[in-house]
N, C-alpha and C positions, 0 to 999 in steps of 0.2 A: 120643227127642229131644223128641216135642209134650209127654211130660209133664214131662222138664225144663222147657221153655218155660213151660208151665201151671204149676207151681210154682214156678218165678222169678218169672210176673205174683202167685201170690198173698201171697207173699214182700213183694214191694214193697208190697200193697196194705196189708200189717200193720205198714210203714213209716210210710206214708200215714194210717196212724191217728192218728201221735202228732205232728201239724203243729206243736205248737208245741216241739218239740225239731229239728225242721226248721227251724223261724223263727228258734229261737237261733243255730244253726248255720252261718246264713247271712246274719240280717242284724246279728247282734253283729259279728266280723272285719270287713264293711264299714266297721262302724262305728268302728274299732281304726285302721281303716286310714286312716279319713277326718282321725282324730285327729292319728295320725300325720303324717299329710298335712298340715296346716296347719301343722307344724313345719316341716317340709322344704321347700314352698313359702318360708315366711318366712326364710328359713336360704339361699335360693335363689341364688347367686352374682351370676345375671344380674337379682336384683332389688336386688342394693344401692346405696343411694341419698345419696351422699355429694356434699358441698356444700362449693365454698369461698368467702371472702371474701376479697378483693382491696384493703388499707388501701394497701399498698405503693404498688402501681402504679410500679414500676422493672424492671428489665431483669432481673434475678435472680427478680421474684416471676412474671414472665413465664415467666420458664424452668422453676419447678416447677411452673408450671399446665400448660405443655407433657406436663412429664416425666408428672404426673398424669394427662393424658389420654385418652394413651399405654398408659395402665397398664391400659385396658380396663375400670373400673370404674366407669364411669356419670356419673365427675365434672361437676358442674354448676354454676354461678356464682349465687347467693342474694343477699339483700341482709341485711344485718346485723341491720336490725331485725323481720325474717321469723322466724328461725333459732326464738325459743322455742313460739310456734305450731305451726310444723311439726314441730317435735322432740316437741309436746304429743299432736300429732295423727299421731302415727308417719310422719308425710309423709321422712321425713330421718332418717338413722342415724348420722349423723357429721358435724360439719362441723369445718374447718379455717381456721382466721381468719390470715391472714398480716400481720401487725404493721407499721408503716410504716417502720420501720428492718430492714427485713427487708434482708440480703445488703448493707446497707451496713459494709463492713470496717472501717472505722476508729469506729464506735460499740459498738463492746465489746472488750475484753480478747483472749479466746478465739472464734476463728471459730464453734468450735458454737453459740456462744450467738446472733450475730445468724441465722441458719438455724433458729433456735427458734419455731415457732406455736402460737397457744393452741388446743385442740383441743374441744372439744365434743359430748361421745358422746350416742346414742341410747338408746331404750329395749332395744332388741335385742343383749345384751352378744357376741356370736357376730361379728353384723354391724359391729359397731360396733368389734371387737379386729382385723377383717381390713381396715376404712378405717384406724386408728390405722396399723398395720402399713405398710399401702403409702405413707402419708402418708410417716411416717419415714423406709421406705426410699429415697425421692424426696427427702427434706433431706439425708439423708444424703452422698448421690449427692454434691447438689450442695454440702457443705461440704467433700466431700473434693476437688474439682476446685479448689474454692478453696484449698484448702491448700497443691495440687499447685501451683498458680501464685506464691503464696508464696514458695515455696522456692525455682522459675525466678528470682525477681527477686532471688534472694540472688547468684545465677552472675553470673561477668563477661558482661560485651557486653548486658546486662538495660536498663544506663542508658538515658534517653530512651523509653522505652516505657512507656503506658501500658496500665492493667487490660485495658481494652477489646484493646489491639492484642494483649496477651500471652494472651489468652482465645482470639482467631484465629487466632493463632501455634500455639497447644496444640492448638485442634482440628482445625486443614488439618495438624499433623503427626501427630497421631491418624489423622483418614481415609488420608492416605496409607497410613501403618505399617498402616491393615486392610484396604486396596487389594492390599498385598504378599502378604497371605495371614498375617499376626499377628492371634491374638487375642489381645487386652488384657486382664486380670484385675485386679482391686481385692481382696487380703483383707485384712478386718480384724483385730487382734488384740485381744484383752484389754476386749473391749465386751460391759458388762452386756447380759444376755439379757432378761430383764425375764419380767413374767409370760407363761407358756406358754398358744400359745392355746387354748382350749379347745377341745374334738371331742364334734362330735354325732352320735354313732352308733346310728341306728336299725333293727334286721334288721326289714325290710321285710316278709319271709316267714315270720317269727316267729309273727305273728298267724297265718297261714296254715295252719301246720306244728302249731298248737296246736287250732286248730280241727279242722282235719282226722283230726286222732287223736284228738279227745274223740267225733265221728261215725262216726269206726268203732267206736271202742268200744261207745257206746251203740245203735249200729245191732248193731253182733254180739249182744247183750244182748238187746234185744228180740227179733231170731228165734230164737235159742238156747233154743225152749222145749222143758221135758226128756218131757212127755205127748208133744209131738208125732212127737217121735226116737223116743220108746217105741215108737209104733205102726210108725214107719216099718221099725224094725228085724225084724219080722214080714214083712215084704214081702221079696221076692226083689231084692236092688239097693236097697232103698227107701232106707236110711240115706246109702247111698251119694249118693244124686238128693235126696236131702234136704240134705244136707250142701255137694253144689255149686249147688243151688239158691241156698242161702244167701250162697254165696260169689258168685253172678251178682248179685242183687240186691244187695249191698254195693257191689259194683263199678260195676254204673250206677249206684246212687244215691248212691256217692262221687263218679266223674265228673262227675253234673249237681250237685252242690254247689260242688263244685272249680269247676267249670265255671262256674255264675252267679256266685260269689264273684268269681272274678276278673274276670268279663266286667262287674258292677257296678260295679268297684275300677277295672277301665279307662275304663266310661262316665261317672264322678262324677271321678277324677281322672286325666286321659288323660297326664298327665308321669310317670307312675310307672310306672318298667319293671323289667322280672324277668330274672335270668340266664339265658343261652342254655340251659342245664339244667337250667330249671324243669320240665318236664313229667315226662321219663324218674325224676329223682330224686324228685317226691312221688309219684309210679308205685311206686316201689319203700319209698317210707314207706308206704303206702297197704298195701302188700303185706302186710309187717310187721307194722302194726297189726292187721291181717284177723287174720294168725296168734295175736296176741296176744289178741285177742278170742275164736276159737277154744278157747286154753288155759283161756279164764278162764268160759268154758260148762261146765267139766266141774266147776267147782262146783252146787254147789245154789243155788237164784233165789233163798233169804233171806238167803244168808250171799255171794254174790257180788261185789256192789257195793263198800261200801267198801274190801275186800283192793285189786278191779282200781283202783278210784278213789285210792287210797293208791301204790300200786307207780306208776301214770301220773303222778300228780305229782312222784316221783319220780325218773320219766325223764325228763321234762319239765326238771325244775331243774338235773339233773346233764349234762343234755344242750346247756344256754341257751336251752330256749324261753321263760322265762320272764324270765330276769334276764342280762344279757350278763357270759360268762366270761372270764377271765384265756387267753388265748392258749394259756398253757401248760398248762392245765386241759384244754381243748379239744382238744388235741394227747395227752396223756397216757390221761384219761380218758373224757371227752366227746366225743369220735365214736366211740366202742364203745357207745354208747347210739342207738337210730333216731333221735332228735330232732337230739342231736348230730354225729348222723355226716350228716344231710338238711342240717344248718345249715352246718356245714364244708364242704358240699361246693356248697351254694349259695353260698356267700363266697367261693368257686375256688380254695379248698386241695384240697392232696390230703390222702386218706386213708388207713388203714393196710387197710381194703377196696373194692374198686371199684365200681360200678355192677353189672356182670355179677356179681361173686361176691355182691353183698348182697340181690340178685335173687333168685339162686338158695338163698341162707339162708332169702329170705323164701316159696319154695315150698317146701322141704325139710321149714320148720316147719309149715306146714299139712298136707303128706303126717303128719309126726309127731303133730299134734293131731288128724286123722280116726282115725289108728290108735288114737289115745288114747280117742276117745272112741266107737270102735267096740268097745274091750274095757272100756270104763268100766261099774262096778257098776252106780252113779248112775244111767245112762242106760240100762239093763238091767232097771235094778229093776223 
């Protein structure tokens, strides 16, 4: 046991040589991450900044500042001649101007048209399609109640009532009817959808999952030297204590990578959180790559490299650490790959293997790659 111990510390110390494959490893992904992060902040639900302009000033343009309000999206009252400053200076991602004939009935044709505002989008097309969005579904709302009253004033017993009275009429018969226990529905039919909003989807642990398997790799690689195995296979056990040697010091020195990587990523951006099984699952990518690393030692150290660096990319690609897959891709072929079955299962699908059995694949391969390279020529020679 003290000379396992003793060759794990000098294991590590042969780690420790090559600091700047250390520094890639840990402060590139930070950096991936922090990238990332500036999207995701500005993309941030609770930071959009959406503004309106109030020409109206009537009782209908009241009611969509209400409904807006409401809507939980930050809405704010600006003044009209603010808006191209703030819009210059990203202060503002939308604004909504409400026209002074707004919700006045009898100055247009078709009611959509007077519930129509001019709208004024941001630089942030994400932010700026989700104020568009709620804006409309807020005119909408309220052209269709007007409509709804419309129609009341077409019924007998309507005569002598005005807008106003048949607005309070409609909505003390509303609250009652959802007093009783009715809920009320509006669906629309036959209404253009318009453009679709756009999705920003960024696998957060992407960067993670790619780092961390370029670090065992090259961590397996550097200790995997074949003079050193020579000798050990001489000794009684030696190959043996060599070979989990190896596998010790991979392991803490994946741990504390993993380990300041994320603890960096939470102290530089502390809104960015991981699924409840993050750890177990890069545990067992971690595993994986060990073995993978393992296999790719029983090459020779001049022809090694590019095979493992060619086969990793890709697993990588087939897997979506690199570039995000078609679902159905993912599902078919891409979680049968470590990347992709680590990334699936971080997204909280399930898999066609579980945690415990992809565990145990991932010792089974390394029992397989000691045997290998316990009866390997190469390592004999």
């Amino acid at each position: 046991m003290r000379n396992l111990v003793l060759m794990t510390g000098l294991k590590l110390k042969l780690l420790l040589r090559r600091p700047l494959m250390l520094a890639i490893c840990l402060i590139l992904p930070v950096l991936l991450s922090l990238l990332a992060g500036t999207t995701l902040v500005r993309n941030d639900l609770t930071e959009l900044r959406a503004a309106y302009v109030d020409l109206a000033e009537n009782r209908e343009s009241r009611r969509l500042i209400t409904l807006l309000e409401k809507s939980g999206l930050g809405w704010k009252r600006v003044d009209r001649a603010s808006i191209s400053r703030a819009i210059e200076l990203n202060q503002l991602d939308g604004v909504v101007i409400i026209p002074l004939n707004f919700g006045d009935r009898g100055a247009a044709l078709h009611l959509d048209d007077v519930y129509a505002c001019e709208f004024i989008a941001g630089k942030n097309s994400l932010a700026e399609e989700l104020i568009r969005e709620n804006y409309q579904i807020c005119a909408l709302a309220l052209s269709t109640v007007a409509k709804l009253e419309k129609d009341l004033f077409s019924l007998t017993g309507s005569s002598g009532l005005t807008t106003l009275d048949m607005s309070r009429l409609l909505e003390a018969s509303t609250e009652e009817v959802r007093r009783n226990g009715t809920r009320l529905t509006i669906n629309f039919h036959n209404l253009e959808m318009g453009d679709a909003l756009p999705v920003l989807d960024i696998p957060d642990v992407a960067v993670e999952v790619l780092f961390l398997s370029v670090f065992s790799l090259l961590g397996s690689l550097l200790l995997a030297d074949a003079e050193t195995r020579r000798r050990m296979r001489s000794l009684p056990g030696g190959l043996r204590r060599d070979y989990l040697a190896s596998l010790a010091a991979l392991t803490l020195s994946g741990a504390l990578q993993l380990g300041s990587m994320v603890g960096l990523t939470l102290l530089l951006m502390p809104q960015v959180s991981r699924p409840a099984n993050y750890l177990p699952v890069m545990a067992v990518l971690f595993l994986l790559m060990l073995a993978y690393g393992q296999f790719v030692a029983l090459l020779p150290a001049d022809r090694r490299f590019v095979p493992a660096s060619l086969v990793l990319f890709a697993l990588l690609l087939t897997g979506g650490g690199l570039i995000r897959l078609p679902s159905l891709w993912m599902q078919s072929v891409g979680q049968f790959t470590p990347h992709g079955w680590a990334l699936t299962r971080l997204a909280g699908q399930d898999t066609a293997v579980g945690l415990i059995p992809a565990a145990s694949i991932g010792v089974l391969l390394l029992f397989i790659a000691y045997i290998a390279q316990k009866k390997s020529d190469y390592l004999s020679a």
